[in-house]
N, CA, C and O atoms as a CHARMM CRD file, in Angstrom:
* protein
*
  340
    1    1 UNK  N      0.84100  -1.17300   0.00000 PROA 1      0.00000
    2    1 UNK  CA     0.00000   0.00000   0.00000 PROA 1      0.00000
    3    1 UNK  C      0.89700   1.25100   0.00000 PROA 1      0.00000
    4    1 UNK  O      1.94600   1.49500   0.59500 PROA 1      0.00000
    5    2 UNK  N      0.20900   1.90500  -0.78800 PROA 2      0.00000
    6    2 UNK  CA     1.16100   3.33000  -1.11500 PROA 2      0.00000
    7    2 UNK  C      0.83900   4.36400  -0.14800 PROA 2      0.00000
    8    2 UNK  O     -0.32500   4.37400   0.25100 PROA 2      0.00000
    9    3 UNK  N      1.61300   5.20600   0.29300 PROA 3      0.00000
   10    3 UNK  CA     1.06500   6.30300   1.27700 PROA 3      0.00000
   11    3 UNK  C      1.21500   7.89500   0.94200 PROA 3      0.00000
   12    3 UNK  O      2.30800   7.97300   0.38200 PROA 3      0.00000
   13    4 UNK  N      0.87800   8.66700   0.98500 PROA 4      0.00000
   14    4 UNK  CA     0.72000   9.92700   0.62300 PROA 4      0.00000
   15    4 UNK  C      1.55500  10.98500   1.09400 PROA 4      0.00000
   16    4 UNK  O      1.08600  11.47500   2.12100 PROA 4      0.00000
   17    5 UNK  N      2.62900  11.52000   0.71700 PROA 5      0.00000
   18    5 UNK  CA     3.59800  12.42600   1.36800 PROA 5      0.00000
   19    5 UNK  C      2.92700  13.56000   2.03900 PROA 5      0.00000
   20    5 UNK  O      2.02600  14.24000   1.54700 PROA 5      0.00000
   21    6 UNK  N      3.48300  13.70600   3.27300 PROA 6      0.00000
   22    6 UNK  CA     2.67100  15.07100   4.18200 PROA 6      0.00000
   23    6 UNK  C      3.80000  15.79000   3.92400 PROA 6      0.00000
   24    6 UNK  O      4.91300  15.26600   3.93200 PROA 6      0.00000
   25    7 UNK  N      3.50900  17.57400   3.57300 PROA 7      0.00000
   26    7 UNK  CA     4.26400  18.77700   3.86500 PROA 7      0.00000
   27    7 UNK  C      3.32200  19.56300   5.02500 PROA 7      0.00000
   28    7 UNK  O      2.13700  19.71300   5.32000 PROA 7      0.00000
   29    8 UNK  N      4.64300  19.95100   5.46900 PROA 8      0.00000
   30    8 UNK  CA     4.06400  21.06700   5.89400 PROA 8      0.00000
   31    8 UNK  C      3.44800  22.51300   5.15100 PROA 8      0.00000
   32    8 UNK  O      3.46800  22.47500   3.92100 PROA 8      0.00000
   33    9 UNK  N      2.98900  23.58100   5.67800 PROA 9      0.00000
   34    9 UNK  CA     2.65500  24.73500   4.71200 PROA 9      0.00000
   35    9 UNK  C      4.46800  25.66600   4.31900 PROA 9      0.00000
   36    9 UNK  O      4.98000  26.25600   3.36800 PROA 9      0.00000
   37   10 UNK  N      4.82100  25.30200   5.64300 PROA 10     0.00000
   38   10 UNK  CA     6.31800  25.99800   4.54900 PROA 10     0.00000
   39   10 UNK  C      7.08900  25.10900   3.86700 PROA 10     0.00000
   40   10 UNK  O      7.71200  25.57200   2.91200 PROA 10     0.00000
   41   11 UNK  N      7.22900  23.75200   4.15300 PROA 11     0.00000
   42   11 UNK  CA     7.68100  23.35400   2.71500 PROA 11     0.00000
   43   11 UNK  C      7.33000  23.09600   1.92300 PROA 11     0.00000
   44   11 UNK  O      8.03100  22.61200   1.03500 PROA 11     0.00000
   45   12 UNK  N      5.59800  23.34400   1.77700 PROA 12     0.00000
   46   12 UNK  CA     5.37800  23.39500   0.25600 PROA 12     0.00000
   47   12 UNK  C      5.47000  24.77400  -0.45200 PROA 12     0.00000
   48   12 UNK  O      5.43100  25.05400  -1.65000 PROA 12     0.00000
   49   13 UNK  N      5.57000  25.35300   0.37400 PROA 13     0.00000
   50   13 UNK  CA     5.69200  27.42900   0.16800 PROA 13     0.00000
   51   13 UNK  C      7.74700  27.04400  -0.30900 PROA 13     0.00000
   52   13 UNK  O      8.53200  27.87900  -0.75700 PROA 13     0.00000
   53   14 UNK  N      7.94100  26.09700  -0.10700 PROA 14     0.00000
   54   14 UNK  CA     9.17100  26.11600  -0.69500 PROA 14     0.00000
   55   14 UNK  C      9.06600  25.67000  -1.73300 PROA 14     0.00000
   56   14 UNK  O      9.44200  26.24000  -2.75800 PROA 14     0.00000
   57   15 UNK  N      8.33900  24.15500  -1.66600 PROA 15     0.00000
   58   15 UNK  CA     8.60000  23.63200  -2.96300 PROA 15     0.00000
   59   15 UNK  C      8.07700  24.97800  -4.37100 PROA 15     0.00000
   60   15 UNK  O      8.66800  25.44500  -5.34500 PROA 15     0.00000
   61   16 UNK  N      7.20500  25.10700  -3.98800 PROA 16     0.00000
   62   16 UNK  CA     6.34100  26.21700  -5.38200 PROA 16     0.00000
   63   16 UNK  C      7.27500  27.52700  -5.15800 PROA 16     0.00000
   64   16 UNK  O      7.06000  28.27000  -6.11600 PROA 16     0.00000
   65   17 UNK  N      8.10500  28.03600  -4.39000 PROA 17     0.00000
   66   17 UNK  CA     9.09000  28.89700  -4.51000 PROA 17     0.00000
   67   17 UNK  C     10.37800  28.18900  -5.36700 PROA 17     0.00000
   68   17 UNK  O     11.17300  28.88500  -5.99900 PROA 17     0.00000
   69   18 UNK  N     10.45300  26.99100  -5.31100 PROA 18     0.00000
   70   18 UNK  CA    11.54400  26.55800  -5.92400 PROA 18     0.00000
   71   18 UNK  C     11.03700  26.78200  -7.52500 PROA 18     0.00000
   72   18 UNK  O     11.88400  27.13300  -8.34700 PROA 18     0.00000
   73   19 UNK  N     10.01300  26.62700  -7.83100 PROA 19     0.00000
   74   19 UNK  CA     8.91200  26.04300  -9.27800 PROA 19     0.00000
   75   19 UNK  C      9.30800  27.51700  -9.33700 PROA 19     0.00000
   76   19 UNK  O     10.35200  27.88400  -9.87700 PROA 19     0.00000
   77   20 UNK  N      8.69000  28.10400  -8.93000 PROA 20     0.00000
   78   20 UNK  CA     8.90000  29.90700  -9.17400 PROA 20     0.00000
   79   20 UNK  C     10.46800  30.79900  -9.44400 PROA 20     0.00000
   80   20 UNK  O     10.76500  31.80000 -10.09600 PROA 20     0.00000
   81   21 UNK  N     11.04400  30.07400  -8.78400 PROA 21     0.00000
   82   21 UNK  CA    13.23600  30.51600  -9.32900 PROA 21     0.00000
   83   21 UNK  C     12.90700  29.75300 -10.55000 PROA 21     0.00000
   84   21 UNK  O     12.80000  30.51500 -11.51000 PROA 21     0.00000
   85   22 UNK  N     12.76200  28.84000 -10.76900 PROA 22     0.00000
   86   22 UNK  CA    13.38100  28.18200 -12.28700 PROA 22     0.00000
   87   22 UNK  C     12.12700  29.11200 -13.30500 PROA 22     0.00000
   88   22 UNK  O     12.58600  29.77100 -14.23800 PROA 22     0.00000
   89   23 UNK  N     10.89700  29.12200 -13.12500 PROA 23     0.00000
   90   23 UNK  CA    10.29500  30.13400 -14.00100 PROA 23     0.00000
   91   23 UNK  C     10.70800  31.60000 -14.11200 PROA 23     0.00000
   92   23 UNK  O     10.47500  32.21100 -15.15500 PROA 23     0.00000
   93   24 UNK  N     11.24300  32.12100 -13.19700 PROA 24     0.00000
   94   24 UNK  CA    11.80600  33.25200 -12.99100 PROA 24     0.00000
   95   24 UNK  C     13.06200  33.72900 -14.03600 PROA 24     0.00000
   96   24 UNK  O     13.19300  34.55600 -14.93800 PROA 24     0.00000
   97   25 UNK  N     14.11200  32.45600 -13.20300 PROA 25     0.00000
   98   25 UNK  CA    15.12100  32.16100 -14.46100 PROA 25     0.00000
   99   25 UNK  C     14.94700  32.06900 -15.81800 PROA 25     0.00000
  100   25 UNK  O     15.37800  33.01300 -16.47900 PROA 25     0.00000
  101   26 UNK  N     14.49700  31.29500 -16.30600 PROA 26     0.00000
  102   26 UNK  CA    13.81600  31.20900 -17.36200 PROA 26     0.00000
  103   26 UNK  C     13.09600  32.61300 -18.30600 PROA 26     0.00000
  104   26 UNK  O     13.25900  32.78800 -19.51400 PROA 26     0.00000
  105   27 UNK  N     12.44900  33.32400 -17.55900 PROA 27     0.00000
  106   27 UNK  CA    11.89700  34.49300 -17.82200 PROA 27     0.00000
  107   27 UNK  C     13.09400  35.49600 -18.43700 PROA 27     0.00000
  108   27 UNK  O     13.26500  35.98700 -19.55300 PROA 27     0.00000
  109   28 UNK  N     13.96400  35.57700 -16.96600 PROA 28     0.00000
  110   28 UNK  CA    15.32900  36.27000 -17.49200 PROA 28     0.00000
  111   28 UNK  C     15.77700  36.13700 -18.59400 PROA 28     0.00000
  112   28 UNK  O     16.01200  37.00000 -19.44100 PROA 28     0.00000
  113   29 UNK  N     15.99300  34.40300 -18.64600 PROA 29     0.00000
  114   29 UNK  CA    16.65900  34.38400 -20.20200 PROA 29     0.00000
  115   29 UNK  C     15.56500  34.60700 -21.66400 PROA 29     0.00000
  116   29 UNK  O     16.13100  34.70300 -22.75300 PROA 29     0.00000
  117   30 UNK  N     14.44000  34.66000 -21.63000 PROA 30     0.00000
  118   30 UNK  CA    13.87000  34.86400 -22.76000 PROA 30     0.00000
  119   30 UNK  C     13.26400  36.01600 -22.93800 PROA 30     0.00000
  120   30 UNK  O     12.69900  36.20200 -24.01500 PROA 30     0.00000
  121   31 UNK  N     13.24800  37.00900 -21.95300 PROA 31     0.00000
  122   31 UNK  CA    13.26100  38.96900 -22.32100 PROA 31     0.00000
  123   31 UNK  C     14.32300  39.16300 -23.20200 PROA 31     0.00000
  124   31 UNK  O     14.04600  39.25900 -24.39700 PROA 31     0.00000
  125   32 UNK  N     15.35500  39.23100 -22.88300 PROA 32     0.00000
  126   32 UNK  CA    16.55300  39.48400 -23.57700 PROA 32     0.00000
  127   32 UNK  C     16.17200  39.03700 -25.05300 PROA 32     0.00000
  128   32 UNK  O     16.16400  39.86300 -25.96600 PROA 32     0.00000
  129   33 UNK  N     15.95400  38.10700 -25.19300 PROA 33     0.00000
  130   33 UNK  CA    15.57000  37.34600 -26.89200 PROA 33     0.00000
  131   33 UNK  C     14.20500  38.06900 -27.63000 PROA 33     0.00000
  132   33 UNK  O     14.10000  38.37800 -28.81700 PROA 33     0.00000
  133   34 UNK  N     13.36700  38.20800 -26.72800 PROA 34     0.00000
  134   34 UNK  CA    12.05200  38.72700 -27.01300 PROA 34     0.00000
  135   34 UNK  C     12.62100  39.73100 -27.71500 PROA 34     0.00000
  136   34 UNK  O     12.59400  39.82600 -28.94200 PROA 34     0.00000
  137   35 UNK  N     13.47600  40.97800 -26.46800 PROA 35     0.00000
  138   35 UNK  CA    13.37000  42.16600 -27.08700 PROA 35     0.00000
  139   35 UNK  C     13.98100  42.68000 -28.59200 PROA 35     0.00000
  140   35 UNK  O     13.79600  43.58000 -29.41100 PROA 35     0.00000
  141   36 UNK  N     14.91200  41.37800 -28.36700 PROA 36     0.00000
  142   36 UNK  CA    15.77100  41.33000 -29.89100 PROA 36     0.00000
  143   36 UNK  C     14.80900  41.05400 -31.07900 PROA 36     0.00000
  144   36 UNK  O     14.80000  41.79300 -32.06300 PROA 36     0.00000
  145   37 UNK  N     13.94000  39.89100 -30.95500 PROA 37     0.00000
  146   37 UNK  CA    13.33300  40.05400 -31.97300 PROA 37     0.00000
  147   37 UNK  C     11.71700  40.87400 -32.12100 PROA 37     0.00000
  148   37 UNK  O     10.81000  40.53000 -32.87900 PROA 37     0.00000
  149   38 UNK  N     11.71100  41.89100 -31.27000 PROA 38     0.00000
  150   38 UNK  CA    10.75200  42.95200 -31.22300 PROA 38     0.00000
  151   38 UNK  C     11.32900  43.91400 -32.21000 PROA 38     0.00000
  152   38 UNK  O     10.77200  44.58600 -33.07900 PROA 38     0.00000
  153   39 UNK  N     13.04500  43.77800 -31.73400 PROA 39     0.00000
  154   39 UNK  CA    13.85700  45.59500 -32.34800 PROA 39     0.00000
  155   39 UNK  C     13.91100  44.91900 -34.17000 PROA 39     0.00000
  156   39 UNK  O     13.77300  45.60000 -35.18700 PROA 39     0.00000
  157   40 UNK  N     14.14400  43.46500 -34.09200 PROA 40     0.00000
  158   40 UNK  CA    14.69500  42.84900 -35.67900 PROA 40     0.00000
  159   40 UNK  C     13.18400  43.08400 -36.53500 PROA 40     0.00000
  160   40 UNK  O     13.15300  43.40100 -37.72500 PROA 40     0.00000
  161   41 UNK  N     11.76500  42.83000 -35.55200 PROA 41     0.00000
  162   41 UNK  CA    10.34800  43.51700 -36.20100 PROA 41     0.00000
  163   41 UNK  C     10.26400  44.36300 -36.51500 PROA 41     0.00000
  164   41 UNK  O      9.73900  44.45500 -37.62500 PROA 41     0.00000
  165   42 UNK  N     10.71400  45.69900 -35.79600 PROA 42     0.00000
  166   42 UNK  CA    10.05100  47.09700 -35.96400 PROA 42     0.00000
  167   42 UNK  C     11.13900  47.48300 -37.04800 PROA 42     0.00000
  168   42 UNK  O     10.70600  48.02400 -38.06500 PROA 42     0.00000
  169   43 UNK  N     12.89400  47.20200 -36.91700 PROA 43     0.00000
  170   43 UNK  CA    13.67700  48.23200 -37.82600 PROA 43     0.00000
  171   43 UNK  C     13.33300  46.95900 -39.43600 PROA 43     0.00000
  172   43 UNK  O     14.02000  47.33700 -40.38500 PROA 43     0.00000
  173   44 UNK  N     12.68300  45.99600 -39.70300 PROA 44     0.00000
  174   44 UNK  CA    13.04800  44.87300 -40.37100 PROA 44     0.00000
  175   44 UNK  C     11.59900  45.50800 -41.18400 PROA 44     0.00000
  176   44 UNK  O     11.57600  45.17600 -42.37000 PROA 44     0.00000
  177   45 UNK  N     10.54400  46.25800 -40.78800 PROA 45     0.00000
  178   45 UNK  CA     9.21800  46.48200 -40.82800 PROA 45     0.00000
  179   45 UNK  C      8.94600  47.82000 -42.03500 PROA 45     0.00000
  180   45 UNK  O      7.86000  48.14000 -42.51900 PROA 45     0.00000
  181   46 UNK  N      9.88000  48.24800 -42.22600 PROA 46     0.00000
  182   46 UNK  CA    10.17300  49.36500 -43.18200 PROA 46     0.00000
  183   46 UNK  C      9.06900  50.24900 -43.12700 PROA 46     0.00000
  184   46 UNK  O      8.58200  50.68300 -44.17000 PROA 46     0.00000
  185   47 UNK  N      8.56600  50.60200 -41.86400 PROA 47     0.00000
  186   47 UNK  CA     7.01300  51.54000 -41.88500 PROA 47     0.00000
  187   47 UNK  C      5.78300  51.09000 -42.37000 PROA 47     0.00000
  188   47 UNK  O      4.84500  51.78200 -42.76400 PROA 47     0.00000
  189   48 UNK  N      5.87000  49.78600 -42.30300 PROA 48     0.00000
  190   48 UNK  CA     4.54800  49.15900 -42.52000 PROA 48     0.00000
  191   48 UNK  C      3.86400  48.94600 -41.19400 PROA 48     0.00000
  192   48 UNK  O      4.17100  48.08800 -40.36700 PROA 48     0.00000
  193   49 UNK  N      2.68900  50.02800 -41.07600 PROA 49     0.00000
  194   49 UNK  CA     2.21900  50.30400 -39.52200 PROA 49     0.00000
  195   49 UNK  C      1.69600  48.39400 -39.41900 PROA 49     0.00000
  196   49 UNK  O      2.22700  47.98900 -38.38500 PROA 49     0.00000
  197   50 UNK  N      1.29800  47.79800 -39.75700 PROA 50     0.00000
  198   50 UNK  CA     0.74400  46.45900 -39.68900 PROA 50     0.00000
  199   50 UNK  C      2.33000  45.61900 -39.01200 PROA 50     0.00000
  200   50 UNK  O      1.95300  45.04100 -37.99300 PROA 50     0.00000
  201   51 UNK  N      3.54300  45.41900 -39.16500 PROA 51     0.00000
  202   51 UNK  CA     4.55400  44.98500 -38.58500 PROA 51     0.00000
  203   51 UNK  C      4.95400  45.78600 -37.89200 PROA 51     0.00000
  204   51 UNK  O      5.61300  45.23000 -37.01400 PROA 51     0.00000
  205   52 UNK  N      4.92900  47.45300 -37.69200 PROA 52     0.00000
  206   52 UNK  CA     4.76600  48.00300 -36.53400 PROA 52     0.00000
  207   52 UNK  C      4.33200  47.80500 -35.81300 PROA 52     0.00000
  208   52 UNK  O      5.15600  47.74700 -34.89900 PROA 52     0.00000
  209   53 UNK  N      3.17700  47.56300 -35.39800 PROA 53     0.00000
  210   53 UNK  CA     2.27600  47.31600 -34.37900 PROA 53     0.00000
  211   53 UNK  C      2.49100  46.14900 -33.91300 PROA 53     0.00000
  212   53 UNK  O      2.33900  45.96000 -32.70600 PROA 53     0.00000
  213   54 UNK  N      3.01900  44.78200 -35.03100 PROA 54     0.00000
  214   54 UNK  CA     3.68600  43.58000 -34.39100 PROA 54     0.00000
  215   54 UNK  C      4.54400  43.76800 -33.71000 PROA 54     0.00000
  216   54 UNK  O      4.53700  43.00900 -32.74100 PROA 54     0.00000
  217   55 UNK  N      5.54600  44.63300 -33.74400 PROA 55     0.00000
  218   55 UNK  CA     6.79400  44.84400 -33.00500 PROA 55     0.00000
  219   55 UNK  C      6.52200  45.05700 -31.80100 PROA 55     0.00000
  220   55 UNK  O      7.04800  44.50000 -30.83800 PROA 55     0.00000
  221   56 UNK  N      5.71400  45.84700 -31.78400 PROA 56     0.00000
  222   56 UNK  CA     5.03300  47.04300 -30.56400 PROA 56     0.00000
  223   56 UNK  C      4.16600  45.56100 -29.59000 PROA 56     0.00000
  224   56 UNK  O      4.57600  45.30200 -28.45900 PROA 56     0.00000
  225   57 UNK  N      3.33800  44.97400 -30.03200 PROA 57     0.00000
  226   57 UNK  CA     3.08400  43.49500 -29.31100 PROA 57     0.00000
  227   57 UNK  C      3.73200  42.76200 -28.81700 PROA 57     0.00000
  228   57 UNK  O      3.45500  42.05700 -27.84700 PROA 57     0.00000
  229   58 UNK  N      4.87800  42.82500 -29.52300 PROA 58     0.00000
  230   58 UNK  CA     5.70600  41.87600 -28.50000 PROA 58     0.00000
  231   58 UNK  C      6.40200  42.64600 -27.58200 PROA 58     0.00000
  232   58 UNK  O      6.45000  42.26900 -26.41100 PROA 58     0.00000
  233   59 UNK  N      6.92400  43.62000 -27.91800 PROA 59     0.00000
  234   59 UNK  CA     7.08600  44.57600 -26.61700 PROA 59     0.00000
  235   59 UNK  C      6.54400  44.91000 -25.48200 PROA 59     0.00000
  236   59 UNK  O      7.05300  44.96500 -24.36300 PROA 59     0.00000
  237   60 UNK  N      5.35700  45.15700 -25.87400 PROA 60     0.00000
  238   60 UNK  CA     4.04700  45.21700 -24.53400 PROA 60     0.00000
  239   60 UNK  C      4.12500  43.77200 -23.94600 PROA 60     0.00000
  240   60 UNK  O      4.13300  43.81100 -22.71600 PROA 60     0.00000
  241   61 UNK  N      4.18300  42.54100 -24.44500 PROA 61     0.00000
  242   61 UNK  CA     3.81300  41.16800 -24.02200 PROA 61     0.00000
  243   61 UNK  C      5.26100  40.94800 -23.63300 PROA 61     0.00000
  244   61 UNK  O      5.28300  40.62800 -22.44500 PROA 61     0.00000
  245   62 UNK  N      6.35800  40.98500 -24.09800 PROA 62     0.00000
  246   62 UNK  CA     7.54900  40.98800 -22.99300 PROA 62     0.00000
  247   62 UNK  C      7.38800  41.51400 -21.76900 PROA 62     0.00000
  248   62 UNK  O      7.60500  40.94600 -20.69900 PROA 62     0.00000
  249   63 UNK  N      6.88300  42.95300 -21.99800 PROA 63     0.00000
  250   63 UNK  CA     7.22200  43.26000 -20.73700 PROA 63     0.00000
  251   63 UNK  C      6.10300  43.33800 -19.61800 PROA 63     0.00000
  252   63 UNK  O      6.24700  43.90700 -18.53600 PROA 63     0.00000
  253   64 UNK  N      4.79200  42.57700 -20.11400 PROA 64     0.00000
  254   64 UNK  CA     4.30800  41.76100 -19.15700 PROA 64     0.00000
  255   64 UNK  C      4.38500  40.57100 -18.39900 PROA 64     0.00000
  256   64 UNK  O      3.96400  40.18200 -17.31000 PROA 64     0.00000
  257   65 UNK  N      5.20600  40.02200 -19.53200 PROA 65     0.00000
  258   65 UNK  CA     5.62800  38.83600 -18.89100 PROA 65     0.00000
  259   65 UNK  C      7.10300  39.23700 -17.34700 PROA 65     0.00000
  260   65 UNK  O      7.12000  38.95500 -16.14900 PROA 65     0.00000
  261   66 UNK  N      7.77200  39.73800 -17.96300 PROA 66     0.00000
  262   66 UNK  CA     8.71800  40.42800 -16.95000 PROA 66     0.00000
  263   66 UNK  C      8.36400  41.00900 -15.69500 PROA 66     0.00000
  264   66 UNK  O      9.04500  41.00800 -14.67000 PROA 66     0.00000
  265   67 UNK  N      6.84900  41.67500 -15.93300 PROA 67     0.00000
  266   67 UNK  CA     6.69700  42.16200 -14.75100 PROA 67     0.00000
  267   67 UNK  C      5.66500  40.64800 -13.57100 PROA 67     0.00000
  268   67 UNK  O      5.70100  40.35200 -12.37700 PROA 67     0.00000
  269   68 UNK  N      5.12000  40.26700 -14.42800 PROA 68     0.00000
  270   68 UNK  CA     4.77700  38.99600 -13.45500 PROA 68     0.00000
  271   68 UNK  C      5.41300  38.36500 -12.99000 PROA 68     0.00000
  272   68 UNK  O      5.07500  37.83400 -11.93200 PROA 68     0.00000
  273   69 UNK  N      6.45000  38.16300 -13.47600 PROA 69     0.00000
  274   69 UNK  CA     7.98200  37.27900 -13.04800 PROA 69     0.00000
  275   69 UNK  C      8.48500  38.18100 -11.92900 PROA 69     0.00000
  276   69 UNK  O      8.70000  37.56700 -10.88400 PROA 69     0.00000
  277   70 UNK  N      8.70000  39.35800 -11.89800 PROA 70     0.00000
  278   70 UNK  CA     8.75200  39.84100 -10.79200 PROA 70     0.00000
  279   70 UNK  C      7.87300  40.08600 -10.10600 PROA 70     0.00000
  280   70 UNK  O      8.38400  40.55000  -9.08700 PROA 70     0.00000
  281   71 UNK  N      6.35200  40.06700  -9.95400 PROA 71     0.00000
  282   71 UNK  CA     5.19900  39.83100  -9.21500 PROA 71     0.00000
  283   71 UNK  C      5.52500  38.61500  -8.56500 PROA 71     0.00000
  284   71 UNK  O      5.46700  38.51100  -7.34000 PROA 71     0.00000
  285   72 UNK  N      5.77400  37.93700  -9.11500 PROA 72     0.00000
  286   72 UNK  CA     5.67100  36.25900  -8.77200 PROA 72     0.00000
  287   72 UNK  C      6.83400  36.32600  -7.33700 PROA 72     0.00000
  288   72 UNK  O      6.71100  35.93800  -6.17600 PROA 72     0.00000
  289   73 UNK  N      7.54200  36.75600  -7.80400 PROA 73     0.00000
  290   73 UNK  CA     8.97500  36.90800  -6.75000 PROA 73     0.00000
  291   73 UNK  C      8.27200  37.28100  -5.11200 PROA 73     0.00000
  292   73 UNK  O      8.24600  36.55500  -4.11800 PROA 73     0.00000
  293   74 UNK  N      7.74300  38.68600  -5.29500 PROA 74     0.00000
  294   74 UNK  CA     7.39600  39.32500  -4.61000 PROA 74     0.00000
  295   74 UNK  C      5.81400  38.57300  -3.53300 PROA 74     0.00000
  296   74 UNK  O      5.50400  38.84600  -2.37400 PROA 74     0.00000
  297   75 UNK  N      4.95600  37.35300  -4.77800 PROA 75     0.00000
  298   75 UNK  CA     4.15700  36.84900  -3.90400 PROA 75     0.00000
  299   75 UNK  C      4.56900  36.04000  -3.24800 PROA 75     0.00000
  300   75 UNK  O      4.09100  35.95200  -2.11700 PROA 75     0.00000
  301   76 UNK  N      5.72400  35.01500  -3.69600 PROA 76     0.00000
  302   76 UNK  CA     6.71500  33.88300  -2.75600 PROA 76     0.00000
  303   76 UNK  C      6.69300  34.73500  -1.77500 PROA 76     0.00000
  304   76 UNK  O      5.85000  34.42600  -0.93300 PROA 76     0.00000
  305   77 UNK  N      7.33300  35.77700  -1.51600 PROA 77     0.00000
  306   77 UNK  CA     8.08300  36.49600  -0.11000 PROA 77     0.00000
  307   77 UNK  C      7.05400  36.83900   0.67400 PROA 77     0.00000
  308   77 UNK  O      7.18800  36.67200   1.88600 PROA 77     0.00000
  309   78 UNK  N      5.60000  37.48200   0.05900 PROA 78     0.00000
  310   78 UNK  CA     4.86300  37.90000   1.05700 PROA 78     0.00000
  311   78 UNK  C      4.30300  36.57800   2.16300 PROA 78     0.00000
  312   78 UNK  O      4.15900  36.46400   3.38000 PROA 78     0.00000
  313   79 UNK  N      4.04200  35.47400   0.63300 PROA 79     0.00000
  314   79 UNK  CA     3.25500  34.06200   1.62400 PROA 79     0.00000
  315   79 UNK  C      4.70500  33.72000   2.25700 PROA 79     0.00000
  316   79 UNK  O      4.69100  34.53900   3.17600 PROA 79     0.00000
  317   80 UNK  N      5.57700  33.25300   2.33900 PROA 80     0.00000
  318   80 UNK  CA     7.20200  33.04300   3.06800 PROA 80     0.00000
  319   80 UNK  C      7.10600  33.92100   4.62400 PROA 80     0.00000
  320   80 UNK  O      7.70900  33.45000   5.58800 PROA 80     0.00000
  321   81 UNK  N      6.15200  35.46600   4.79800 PROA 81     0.00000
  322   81 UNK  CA     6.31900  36.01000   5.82900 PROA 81     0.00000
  323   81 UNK  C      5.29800  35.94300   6.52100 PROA 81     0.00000
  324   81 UNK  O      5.34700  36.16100   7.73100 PROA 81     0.00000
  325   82 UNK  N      3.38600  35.40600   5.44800 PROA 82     0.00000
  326   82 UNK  CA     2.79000  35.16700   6.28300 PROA 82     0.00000
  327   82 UNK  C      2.62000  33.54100   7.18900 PROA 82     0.00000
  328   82 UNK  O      2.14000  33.13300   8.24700 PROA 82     0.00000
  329   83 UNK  N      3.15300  33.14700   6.31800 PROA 83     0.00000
  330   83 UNK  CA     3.47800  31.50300   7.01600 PROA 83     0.00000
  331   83 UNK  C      4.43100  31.66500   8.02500 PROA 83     0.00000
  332   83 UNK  O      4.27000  30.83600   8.92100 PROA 83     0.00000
  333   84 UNK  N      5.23400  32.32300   8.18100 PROA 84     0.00000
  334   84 UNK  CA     6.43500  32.55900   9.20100 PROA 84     0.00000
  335   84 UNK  C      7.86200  31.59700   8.41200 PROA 84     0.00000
  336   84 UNK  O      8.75900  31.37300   9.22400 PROA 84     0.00000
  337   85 UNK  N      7.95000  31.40900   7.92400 PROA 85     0.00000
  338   85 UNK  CA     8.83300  30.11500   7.65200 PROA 85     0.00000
  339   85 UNK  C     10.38100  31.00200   6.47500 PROA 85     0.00000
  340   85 UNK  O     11.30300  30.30900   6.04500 PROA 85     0.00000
């Protein structure tokens, strides 16, 4: 018979903080790429407002993604202080 692993609430506030560094990481490394091929859209786009505005999308959507990634950071720490752990 198989049995069911018990955590506590802070080590699972770890484990999903751990899930959250490697998405984090991850994030880091693919802004950098995004923004490159946002700048290779817009200068590659020769004033065609229609691949303008593509450029401009991925720009806005990078840097939403960036800022949730740092949201995300910031909700680990708050649950980390209301758990005490």
């Amino acid at each position: 018979m198989t049995t069911v692993p018990t955590f506590s609430a802070s080590e699972l506030i770890g484990i999903l903080e751990n899930i959250g560094n490697w998405i984090f990481v991850a994030a880091l490394l693919i802004v950098p790429v995004m923004i490159l091929v946002g700048a290779v859209m817009l200068l590659g786009g020769g004033g065609d407002p229609i691949r303008v505005a593509g450029a401009k999308k991925v720009f806005l959507w990078t840097a939403i993604g960036l800022v949730l990634a740092l949201v995300s950071k910031g909700v680990f720490a708050a649950l980390r202080s209301i758990i005490g752990g």
